[in-house]
C-alpha positions, 0 to 999 in steps of 0.5 A: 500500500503507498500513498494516493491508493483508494481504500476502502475498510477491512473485514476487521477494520469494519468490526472495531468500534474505533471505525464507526464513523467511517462505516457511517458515512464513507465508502472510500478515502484515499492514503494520504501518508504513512507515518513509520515508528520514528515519526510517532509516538507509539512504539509499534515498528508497523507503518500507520495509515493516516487516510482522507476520507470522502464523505457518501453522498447525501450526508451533508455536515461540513463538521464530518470532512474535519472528522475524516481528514488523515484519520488514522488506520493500520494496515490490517483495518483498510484494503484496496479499494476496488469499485463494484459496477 
């Protein structure tokens, strides 16, 4: 996964809580960034996700395009996002 790949949530991203509003009203968002362990305070070696989400037509608060800029995901909670029809 590199930054500017269309994603979309895992099967386990979709079951943590965490990821509630993404499920809510976003269908996809875009990799904006990875952040490896030097560049942030967890201690984890593992790359951090940080992903753009765009928000699903017909949900209209300007509030959730704050909310869903570089929220951040592991690799485990996103997968490729790929268009279906």
């Amino acid at each position: 996964m590199k930054v500017g790949d269309l994603v979309t949530l895992s099967a386990a991203g979709r079951k943590q809580n965490q990821n509630g509003l993404v499920k809510q009203i976003s269908d996809f968002g875009i990799v904006v960034r990875i952040d490896s362990h030097m560049e942030r305070e967890f201690t984890e070696e593992k790359p951090f996700y940080r992903v753009n989400w765009f928000i699903r037509s017909g949900v209209v608060s300007p509030h959730y395009s704050r909310l869903l800029s570089k929220y951040g995901h592991w690799r485990y909670e996103i997968k490729k996002y790929k268009k279906t029809s």
